[in-house]
TIDOKOL-794246 format. One record per residue (C-alpha): z, y, x. Coordinates in steps of 0.05 Angstrom, whole numbers, plus 32768, in hexadecimal, padded with zeros to 4 digits. Layout:
N
<w Z v Y u X>
...
//
This chain:
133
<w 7F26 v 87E5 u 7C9D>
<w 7F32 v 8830 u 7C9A>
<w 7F5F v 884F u 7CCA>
<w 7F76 v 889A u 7CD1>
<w 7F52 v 88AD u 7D0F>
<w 7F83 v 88EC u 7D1D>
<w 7FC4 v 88C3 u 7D0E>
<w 7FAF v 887F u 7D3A>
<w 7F9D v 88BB u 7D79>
<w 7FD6 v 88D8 u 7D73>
<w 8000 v 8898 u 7D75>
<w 7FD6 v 887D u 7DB3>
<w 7FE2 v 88B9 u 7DD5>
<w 802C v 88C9 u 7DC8>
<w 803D v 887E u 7DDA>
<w 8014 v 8888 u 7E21>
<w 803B v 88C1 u 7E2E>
<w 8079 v 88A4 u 7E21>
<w 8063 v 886B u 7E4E>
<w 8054 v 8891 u 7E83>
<w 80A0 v 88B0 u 7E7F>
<w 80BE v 8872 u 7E7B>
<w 8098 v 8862 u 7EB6>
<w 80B6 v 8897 u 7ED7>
<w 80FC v 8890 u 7EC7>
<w 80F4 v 8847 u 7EDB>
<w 80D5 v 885E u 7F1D>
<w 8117 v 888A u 7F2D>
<w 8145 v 884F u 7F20>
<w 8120 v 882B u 7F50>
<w 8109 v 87F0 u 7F22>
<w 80BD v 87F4 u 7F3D>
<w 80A3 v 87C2 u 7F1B>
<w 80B6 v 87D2 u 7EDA>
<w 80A1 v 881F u 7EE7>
<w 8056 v 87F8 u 7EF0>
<w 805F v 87CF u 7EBD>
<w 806A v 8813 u 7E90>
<w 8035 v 8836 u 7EBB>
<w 8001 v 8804 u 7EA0>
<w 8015 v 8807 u 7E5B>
<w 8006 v 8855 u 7E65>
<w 7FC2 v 8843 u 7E7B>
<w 7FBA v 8812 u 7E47>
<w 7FC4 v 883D u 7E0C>
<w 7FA4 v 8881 u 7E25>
<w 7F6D v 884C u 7E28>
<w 7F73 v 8832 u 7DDB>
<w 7F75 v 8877 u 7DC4>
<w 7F2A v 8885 u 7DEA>
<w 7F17 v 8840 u 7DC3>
<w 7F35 v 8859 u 7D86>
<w 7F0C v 88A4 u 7D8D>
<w 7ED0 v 887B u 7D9B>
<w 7EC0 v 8846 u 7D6D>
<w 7EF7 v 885B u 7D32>
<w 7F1E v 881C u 7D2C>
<w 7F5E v 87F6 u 7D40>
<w 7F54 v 87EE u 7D89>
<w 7F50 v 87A4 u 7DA7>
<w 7F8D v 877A u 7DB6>
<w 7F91 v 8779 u 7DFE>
<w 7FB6 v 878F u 7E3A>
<w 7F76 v 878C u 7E65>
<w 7F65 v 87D6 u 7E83>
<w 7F21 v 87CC u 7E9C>
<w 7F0F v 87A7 u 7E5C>
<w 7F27 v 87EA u 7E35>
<w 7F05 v 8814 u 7E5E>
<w 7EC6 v 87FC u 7E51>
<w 7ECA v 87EB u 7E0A>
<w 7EE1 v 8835 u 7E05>
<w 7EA2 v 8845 u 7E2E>
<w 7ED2 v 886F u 7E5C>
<w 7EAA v 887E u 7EA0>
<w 7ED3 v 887A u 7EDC>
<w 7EC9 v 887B u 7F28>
<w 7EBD v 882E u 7F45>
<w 7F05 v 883B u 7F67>
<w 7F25 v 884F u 7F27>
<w 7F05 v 8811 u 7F0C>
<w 7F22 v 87E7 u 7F43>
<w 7F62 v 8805 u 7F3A>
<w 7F66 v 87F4 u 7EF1>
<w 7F57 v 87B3 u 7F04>
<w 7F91 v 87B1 u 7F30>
<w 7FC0 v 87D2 u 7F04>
<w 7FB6 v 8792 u 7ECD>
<w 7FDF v 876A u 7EFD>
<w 801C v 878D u 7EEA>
<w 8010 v 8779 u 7EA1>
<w 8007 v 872E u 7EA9>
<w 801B v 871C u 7EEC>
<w 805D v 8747 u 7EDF>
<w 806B v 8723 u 7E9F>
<w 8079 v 86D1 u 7EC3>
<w 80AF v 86C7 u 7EE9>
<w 808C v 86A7 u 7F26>
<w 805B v 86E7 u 7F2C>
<w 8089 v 8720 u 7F1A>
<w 80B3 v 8708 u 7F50>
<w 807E v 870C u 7F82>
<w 806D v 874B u 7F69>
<w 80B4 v 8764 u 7F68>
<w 80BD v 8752 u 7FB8>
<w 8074 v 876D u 7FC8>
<w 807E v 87B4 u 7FAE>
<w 809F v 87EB u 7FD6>
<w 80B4 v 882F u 7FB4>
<w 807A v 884F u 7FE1>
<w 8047 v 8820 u 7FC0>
<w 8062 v 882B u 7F7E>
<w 8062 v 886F u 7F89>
<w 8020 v 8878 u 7F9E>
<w 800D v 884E u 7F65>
<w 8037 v 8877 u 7F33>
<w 8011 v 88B1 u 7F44>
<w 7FD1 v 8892 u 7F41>
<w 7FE1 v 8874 u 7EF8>
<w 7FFB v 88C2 u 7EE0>
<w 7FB6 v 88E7 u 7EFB>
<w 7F8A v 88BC u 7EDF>
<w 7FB8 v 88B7 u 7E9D>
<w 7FB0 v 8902 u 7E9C>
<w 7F66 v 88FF u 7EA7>
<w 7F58 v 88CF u 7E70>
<w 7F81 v 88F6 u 7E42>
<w 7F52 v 8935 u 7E53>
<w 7F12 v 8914 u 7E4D>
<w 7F33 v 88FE u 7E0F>
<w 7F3B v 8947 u 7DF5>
<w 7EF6 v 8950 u 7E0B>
<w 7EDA v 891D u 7DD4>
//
């Protein structure tokens, strides 16, 4: 199937950035876990749009980060790696009740700070490495 390359970027990385807003705002209202929820999403697409500059196709359906990465052959540090890992949690484990509640009483606004942050340099790091391609 034939996609337009420049139109399929630009979506993936308009809807990161909006992500990573939302993530934001979300953060300032002090709803945590939804601000990571959000903050993986960011990830997530910045991610689709490496697969998408890559191999030229629809990117695959699923929420996994690390997976992305390395279908989108997107080198990263072995802690960025792990953290990618980690972030996943807030995708699945934050979507069933008996999880996101764990996850809801576990966070503090320093962690999800600190995590925030994390999520927003290496969102802006993809996106350059991105520009780079």
């Amino acid at each position: 199937m034939s996609i337009n390359i420049k139109e399929q970027l630009t979506y993936w990385l308009q809807v990161s950035n909006n992500d990573i807003e939302t993530a934001k705002i979300l953060y300032k209202n002090r709803k945590y876990l939804e601000s990571l929820f959000f903050a993986h999403l960011s990830l997530e697409k910045i991610l689709k749009a490496h697969f998408v500059a890559l191999h030229r196709e629809i990117p695959p359906f699923t929420h996994n980060l690390v997976l992305l990465a390395q279908k989108s052959n997107v080198v990263v540090e072995k802690d960025d790696l792990e953290f990618l890992a980690e972030m996943n949690r807030f995708q699945i484990e934050g979507q069933y009740p008996d999880f996101r509640y764990k996850l809801y009483k576990s966070l503090t606004k320093r962690e999800s700070e600190m995590i925030l942050k994390r999520v927003e340099n290496l969102q802006l790091w993809l996106r350059k490495k991105l520009e780079e391609k």
